[in-house]
Structures are given as C-alpha cells and as structure tokens.
FIKOLZA-1660 file (N, C-alpha, C; in steps of 0.1 Angstrom, whole numbers, plus 5000, padded with zeros to 4 digits):
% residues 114
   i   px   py   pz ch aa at
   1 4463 1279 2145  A  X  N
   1 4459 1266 2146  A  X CA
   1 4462 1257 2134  A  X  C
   2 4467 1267 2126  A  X  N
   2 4467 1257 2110  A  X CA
   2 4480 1248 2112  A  X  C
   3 4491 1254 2116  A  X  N
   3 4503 1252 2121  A  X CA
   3 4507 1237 2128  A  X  C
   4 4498 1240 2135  A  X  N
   4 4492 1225 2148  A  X CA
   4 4483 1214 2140  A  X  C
   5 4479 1218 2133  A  X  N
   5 4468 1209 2129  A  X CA
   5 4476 1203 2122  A  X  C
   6 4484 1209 2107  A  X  N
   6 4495 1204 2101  A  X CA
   6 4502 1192 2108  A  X  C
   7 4510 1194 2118  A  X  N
   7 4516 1186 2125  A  X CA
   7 4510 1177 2130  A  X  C
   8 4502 1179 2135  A  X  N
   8 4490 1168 2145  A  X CA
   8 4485 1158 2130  A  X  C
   9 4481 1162 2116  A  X  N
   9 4480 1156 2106  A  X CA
   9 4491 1148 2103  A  X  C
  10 4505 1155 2095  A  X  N
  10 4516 1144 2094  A  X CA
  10 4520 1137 2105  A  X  C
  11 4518 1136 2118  A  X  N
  11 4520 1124 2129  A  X CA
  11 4512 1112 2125  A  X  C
  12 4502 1114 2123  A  X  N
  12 4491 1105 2123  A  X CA
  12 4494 1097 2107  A  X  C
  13 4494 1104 2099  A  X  N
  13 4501 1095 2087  A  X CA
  13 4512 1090 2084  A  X  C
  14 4524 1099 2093  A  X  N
  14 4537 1095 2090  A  X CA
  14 4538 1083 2102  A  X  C
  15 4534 1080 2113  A  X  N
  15 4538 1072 2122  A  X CA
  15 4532 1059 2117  A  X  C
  16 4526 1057 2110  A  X  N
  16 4521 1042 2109  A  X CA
  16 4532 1039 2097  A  X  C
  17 4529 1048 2089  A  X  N
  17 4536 1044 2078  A  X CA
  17 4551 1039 2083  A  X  C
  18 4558 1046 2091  A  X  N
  18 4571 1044 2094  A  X CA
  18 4570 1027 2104  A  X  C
  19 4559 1028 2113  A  X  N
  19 4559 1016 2118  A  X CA
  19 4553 1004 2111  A  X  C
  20 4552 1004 2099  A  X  N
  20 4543 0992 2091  A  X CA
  20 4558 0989 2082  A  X  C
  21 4562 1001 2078  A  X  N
  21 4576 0998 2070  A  X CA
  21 4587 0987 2077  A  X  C
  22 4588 0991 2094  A  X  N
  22 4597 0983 2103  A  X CA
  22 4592 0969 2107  A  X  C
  23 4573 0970 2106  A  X  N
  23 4567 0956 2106  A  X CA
  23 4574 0948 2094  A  X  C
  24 4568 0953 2082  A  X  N
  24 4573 0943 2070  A  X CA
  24 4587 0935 2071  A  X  C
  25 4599 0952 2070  A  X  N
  25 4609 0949 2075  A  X CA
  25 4612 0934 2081  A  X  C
  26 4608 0935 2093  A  X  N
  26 4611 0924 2103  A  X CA
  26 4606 0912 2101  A  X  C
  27 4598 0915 2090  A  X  N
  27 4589 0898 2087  A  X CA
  27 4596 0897 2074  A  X  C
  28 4604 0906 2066  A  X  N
  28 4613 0898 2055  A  X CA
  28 4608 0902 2042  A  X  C
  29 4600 0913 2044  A  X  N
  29 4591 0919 2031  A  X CA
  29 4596 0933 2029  A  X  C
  30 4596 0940 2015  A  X  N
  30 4602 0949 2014  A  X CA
  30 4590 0964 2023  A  X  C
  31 4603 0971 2026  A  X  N
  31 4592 0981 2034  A  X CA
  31 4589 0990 2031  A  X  C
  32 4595 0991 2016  A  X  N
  32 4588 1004 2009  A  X CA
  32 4568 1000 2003  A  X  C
  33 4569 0987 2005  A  X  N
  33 4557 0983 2004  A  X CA
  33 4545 0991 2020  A  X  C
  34 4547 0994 2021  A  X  N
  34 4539 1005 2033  A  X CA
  34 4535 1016 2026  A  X  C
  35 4542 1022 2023  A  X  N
  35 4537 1035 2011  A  X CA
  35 4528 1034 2003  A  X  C
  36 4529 1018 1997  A  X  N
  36 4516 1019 1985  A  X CA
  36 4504 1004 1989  A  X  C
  37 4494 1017 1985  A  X  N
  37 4478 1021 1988  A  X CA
  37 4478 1002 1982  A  X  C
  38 4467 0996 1991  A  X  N
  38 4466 0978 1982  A  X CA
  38 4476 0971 1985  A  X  C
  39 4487 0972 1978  A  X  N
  39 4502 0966 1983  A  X CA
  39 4503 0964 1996  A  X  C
  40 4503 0974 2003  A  X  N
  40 4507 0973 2014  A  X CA
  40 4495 0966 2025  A  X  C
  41 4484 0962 2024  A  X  N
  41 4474 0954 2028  A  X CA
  41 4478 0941 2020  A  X  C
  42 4479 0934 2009  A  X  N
  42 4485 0926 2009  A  X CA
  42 4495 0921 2012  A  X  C
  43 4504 0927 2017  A  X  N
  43 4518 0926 2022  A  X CA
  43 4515 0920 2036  A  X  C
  44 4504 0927 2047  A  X  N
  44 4498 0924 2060  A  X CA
  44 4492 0913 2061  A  X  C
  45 4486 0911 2048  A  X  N
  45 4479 0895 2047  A  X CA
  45 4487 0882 2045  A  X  C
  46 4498 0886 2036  A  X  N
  46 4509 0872 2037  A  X CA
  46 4512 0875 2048  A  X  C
  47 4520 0883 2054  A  X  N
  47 4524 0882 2069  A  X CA
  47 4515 0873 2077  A  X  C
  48 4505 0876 2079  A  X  N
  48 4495 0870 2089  A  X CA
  48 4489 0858 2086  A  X  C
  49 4499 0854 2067  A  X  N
  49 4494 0840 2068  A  X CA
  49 4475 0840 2059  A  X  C
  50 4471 0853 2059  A  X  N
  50 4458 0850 2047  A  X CA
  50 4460 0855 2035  A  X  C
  51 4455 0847 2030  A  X  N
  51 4454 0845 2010  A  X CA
  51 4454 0859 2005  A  X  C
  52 4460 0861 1996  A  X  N
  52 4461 0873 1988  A  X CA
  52 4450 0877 1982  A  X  C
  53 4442 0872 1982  A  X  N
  53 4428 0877 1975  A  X CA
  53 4417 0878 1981  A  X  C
  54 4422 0881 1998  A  X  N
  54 4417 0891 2006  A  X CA
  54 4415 0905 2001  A  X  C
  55 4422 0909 1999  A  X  N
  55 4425 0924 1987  A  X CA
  55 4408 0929 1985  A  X  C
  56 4407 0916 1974  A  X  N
  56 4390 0924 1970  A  X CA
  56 4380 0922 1983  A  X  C
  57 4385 0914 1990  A  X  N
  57 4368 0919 2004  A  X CA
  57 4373 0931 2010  A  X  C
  58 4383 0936 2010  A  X  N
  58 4388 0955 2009  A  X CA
  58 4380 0962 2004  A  X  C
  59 4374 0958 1994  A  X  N
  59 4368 0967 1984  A  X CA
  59 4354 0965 1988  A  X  C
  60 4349 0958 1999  A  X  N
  60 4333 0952 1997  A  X CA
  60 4328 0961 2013  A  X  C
  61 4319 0970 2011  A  X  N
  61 4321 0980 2028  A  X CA
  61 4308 0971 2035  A  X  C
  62 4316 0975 2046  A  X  N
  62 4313 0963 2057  A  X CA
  62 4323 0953 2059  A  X  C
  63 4323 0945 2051  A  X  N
  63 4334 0937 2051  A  X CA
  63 4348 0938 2052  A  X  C
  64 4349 0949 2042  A  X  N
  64 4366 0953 2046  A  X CA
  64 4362 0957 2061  A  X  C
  65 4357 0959 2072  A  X  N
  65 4363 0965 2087  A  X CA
  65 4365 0950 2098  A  X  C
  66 4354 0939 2091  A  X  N
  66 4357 0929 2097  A  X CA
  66 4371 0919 2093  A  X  C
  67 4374 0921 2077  A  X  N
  67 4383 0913 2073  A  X CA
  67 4399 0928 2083  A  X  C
  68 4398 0942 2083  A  X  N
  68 4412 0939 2084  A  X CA
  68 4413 0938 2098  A  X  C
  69 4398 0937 2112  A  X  N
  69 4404 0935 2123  A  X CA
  69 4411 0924 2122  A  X  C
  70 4407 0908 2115  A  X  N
  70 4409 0897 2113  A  X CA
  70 4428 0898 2113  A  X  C
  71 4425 0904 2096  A  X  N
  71 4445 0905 2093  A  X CA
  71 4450 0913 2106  A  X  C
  72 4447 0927 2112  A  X  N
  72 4453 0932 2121  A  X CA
  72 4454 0922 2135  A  X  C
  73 4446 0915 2140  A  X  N
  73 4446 0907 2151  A  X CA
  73 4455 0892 2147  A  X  C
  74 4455 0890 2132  A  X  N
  74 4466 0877 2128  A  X CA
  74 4482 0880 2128  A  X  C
  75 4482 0892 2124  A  X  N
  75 4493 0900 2125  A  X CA
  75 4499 0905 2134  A  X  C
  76 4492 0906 2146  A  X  N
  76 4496 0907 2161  A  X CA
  76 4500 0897 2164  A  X  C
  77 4500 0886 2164  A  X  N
  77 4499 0871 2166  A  X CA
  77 4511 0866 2159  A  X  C
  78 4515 0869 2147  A  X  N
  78 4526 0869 2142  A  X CA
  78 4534 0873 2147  A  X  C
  79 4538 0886 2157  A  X  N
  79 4549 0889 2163  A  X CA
  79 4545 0885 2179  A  X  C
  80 4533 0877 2179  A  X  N
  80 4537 0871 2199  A  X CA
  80 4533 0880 2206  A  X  C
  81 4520 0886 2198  A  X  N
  81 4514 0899 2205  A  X CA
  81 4501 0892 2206  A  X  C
  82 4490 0897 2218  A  X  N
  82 4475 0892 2216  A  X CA
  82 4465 0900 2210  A  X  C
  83 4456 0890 2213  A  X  N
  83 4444 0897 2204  A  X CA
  83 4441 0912 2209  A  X  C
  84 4443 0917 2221  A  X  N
  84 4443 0930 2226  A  X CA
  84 4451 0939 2217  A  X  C
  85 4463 0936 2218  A  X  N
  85 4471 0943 2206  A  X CA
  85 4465 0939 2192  A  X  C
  86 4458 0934 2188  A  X  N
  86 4455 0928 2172  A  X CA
  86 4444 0937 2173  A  X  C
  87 4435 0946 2181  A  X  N
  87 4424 0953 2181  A  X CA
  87 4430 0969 2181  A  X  C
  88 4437 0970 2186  A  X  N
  88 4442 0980 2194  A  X CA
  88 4453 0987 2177  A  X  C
  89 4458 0972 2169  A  X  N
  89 4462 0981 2158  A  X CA
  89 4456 0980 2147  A  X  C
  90 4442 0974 2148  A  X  N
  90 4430 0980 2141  A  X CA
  90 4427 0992 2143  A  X  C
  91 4423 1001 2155  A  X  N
  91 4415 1005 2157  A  X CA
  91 4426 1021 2156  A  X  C
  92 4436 1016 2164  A  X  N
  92 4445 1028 2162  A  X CA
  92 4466 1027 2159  A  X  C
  93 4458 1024 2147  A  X  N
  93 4475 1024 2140  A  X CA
  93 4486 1029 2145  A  X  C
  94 4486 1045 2143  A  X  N
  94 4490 1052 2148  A  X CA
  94 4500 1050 2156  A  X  C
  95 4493 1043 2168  A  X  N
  95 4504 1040 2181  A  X CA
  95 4508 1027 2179  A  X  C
  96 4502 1019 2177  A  X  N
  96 4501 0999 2176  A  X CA
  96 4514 0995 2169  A  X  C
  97 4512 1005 2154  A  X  N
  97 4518 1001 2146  A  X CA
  97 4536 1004 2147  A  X  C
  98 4539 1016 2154  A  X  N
  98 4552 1018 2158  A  X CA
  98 4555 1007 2167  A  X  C
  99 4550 1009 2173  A  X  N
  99 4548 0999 2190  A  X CA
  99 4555 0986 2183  A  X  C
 100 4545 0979 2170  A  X  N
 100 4552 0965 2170  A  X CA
 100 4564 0969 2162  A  X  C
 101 4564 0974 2151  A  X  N
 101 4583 0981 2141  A  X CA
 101 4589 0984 2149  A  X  C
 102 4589 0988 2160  A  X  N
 102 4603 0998 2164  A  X CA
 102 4602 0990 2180  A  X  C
 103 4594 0982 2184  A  X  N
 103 4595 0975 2193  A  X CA
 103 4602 0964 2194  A  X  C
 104 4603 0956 2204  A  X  N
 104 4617 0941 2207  A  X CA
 104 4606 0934 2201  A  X  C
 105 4594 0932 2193  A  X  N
 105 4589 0918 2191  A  X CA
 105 4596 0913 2174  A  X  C
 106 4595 0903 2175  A  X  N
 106 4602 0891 2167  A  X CA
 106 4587 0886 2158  A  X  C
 107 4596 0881 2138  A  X  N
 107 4584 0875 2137  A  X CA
 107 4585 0863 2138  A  X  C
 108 4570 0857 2140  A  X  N
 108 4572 0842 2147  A  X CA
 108 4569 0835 2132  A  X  C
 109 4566 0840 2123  A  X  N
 109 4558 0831 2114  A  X CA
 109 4546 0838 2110  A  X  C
 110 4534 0829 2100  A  X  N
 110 4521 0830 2097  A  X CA
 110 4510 0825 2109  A  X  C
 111 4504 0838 2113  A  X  N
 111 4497 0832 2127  A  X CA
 111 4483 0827 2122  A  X  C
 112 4478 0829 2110  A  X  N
 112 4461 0822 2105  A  X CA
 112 4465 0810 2109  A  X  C
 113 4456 0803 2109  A  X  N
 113 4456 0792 2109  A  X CA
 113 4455 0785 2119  A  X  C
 114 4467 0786 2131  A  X  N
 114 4468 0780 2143  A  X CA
 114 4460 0780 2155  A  X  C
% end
C-alpha cells in the first residue's frame, strides 16, 4: 500500500502544480511561478485582477478560505469559465486546475471588478 499511496500522493501535488504552471502560462506570467509557496498565490491574484496585498489575508485563518474561493472563482472568470468552475477549483485543484492549463480556454483579461 506504500507503493499506491506514493503515487496517489505525487498526482495530487504534481497535477495542480503542472495545471497552474499552464494557467499562468496562458495569462502571460512566468510558470515557474507555481512551484513557489506565496508567489504563486500572488501570481493568481493579478491574474484575477485583485491587489497584491491579498497575500497577507492568506496568512489571517478564516479568511484566507474566503479570500482564495474569491481569487479561485475571479480566476475562473478570467478564462470564461463560471462561478461553478471558480468553486470547483477551490475546492479541488487537483482536477479544475489541469482542466483550465491544458484545456481550450483563453485568457480574457482581469475578471474582479466587472
């Protein structure tokens, strides 16, 4: 079972990572910015169009789960995806996050705001 577990472990961390790399990617931001811890949450926040100093409500618990459905649901919205998908890659990266990098969506822009 160790064997499995291994695997079942690196999927789960390697597939977001690889699909947040192909998000940035596509929005014009470098993609090695995915790999690093902070960085790569502010990288999701200009994408989606909110202020960089989102960062520290990250750090405040409670609040960081409300602020990243916010950026994950703004972020969805940036590539012409809805709030279903903006929940859905809160909740489970994992899949969401390939889904939009390695999927046909396009970025449209900064979706806060509108």
């Amino acid at each position: 079972m160790s064997f499995i577990g291994t695997i079942v472990y690196l999927a789960l961390v390697i597939l977001p990572i690889a699909g947040f790399w192909m998000v940035f990617t596509k929005a014009d931001r470098p993609g090695w910015g995915a790999i690093i811890p902070f960085y790569n949450f502010y990288l999701a926040c200009k994408i989606a169009g909110r202020p960089g100093w989102w960062l520290v409500l990250l750090l405040i618990p409670i609040a960081n789960i409300v602020v990243w459905f916010i950026v994950a649901i703004d972020l969805a919205k940036s590539f012409r995806q809805g709030t279903g998908f903006g929940i859905g890659l809160a909740l489970l990266s994992f899949i969401f996050a390939p889904i939009l990098g390695f999927g046909d969506a396009t970025y449209a822009g900064p979706a806060a705001g509108q």
